[in-house]
C-alpha positions in Angstrom: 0.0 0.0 0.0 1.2 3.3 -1.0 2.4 5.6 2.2 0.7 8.2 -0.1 -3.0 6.8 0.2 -4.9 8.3 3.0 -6.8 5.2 3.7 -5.9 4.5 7.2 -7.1 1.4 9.9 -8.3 2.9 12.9 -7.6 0.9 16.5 -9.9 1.6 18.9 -8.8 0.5 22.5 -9.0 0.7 26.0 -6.2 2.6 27.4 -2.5 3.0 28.0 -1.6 -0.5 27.8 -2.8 -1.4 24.3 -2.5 2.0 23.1 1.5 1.8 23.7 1.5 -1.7 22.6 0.1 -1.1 19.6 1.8 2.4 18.6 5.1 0.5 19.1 4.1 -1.9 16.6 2.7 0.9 14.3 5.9 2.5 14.3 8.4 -0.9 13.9 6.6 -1.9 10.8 6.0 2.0 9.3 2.2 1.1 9.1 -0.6 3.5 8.6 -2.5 3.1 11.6 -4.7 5.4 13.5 -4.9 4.8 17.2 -7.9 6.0 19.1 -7.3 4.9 23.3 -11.0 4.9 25.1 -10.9 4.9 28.8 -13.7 2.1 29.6 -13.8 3.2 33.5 -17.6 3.3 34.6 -19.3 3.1 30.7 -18.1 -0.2 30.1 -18.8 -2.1 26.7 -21.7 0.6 26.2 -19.2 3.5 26.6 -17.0 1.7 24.2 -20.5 1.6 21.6 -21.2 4.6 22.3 -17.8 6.0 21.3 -17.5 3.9 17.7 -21.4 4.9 17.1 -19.9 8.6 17.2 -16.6 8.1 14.7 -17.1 8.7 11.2 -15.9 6.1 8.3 -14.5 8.7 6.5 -11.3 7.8 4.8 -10.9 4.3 7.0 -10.8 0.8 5.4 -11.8 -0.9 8.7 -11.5 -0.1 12.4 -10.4 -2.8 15.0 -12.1 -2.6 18.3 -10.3 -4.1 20.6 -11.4 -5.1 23.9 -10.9 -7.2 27.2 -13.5 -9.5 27.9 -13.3 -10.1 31.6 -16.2 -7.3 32.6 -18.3 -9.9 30.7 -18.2 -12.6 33.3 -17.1 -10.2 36.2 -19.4 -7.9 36.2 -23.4 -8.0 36.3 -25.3 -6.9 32.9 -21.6 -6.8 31.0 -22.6 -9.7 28.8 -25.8 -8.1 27.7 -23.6 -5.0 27.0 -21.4 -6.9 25.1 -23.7 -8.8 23.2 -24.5 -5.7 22.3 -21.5 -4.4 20.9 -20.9 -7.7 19.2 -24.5 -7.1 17.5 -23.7 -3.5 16.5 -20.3 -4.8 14.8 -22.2 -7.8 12.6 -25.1 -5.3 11.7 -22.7 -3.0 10.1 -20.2 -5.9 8.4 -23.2 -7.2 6.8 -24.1 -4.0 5.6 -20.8 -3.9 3.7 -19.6 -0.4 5.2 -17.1 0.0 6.6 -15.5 -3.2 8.5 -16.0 -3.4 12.3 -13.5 -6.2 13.5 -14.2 -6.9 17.0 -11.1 -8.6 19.0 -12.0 -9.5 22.6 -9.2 -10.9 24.5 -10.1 -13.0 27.3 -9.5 -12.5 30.3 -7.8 -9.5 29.1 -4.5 -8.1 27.3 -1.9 -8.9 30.5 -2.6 -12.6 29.3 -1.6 -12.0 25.9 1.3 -10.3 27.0 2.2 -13.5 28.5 1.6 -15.2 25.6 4.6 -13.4 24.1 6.9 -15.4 26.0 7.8 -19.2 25.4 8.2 -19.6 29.2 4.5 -18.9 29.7 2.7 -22.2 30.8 -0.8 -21.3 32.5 0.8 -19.2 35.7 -0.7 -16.7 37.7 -0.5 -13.9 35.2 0.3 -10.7 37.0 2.8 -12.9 38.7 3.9 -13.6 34.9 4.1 -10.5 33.8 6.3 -8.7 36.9 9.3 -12.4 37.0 9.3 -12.7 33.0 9.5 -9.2 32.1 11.0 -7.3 35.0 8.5 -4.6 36.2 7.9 -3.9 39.5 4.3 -3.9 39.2 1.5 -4.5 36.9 1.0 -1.0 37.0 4.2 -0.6 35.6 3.3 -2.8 32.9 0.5 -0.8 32.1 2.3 2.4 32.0 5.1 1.2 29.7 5.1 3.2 26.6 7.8 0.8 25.5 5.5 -2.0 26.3 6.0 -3.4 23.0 9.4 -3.2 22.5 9.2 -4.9 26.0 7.5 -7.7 24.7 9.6 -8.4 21.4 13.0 -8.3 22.5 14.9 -12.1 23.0 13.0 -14.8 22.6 9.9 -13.2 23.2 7.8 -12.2 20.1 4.1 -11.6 18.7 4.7 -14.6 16.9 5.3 -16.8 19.6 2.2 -15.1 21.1 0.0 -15.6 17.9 1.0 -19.5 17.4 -0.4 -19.9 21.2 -3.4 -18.0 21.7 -5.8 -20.2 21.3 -8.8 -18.7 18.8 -10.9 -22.3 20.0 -12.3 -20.4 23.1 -12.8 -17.0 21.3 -16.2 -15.1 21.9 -16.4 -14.4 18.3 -15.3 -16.1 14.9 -14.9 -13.5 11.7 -14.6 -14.7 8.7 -12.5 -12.6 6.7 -11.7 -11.6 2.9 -9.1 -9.1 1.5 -8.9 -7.6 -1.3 -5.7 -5.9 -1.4 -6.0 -4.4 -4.9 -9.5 -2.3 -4.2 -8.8 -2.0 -0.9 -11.6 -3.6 0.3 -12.4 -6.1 3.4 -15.2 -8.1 3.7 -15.9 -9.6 7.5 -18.9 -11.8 8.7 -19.4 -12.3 13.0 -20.3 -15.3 14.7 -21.4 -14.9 18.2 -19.6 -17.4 20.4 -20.2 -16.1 23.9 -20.7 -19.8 25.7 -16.5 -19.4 25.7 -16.7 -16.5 28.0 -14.6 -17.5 30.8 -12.2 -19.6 28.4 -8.8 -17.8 27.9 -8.7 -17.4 24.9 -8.7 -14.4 21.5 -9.1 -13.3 18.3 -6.3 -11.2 17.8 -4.9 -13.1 14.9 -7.2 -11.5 12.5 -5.6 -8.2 13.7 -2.3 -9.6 12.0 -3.7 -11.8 9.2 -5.5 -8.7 7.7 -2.7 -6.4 8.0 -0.5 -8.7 6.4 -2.9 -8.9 4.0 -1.9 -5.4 3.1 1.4 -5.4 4.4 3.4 -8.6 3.7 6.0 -7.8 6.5 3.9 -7.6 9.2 
């Protein structure tokens, strides 16, 4: 893709931690991404509607919304919210506008963080995170802005984290077509909430449609 074309992806997410993450990545690999951080505290999944109901589609091949899935099982009325969310997102795929690719990580993005690492075998996962990677909290962890650049040095890598995340247990299967040459993707959502409370994600279609663009992600 031309670094000429103003088509961008937009990323929303839900704060520091996947906002770092992800601008670290946007900058290794030189990609046009758009990053757009939503502070979840008190609104929730509907806050988190709310805000994508409110962006535009102008000049956006498709926007990731990515999200932890723990409120779903944690807190009461969450998984209405969220079914919700995940409703919104199919209704406007099958429309054909523009593509809302929902990626719920579950419990939530410290675990995939984990996943990074080939040591990572089930532990406690804050414990994980503070031993494996050397902060002194998970706070820390969250506040990292080279969170990223954290996670990829060594022998720790997204690609050890996308062999195992396990997409079985995800709350949502897309099916997904790209069409490099038009710049088009098409995206159908399947429902899958009976795996809330499995770890598990979807985050590989993250990766798998920007490579579609972008061979050397």
């Amino acid at each position: 893709m031309s670094r000429n074309n103003k088509l961008i992806f937009k990323v929303f997410c839900e704060g520091d931690t996947e906002y770092n993450y992800f601008e670290g990545f946007r900058k290794k690999n030189n990609l046009n991404l758009a990053l757009r951080p939503i502070n979840m505290d008190g609104g929730g999944y509907s806050n988190f509607l709310s805000e994508i109901k409110k962006d535009g589609s102008f000049n956006s091949i498709a926007k990731f919304i990515i999200i932890d899935g723990d409120r779903a099982s944690a807190e009461k009325g969450e998984k209405d919210k969220l079914k919700e969310l995940i409703d919104y997102c199919i209704l406007q795929n099958d429309k054909g506008d523009t593509p809302h690719i929902l990626i719920i990580n579950y419990p939530d993005f410290e675990y995939l963080a984990c996943l990074h690492s080939p040591k990572f075998n089930k532990q406690n996962i804050n414990n994980f995170i503070k031993s494996e990677y050397n902060y002194k909290s998970v706070n820390d962890f969250k506040a990292d802005q080279k969170v990223f650049e954290k996670l990829n040095t060594k022998s720790n890598s997204y690609f050890t984290m996308l062999k195992n995340v396990s997409s079985k247990f995800a709350f949502i299967s897309n099916k997904i077509d790209v069409k490099k040459s038009k710049f088009l993707i098409n995206v159908k959502t399947e429902k899958k909430l009976e795996n809330i409370g499995k770890r598990g994600s979807n985050i590989n279609d993250f990766f798998f449609i920007l490579r579609g663009f972008d061979e050397k992600v």
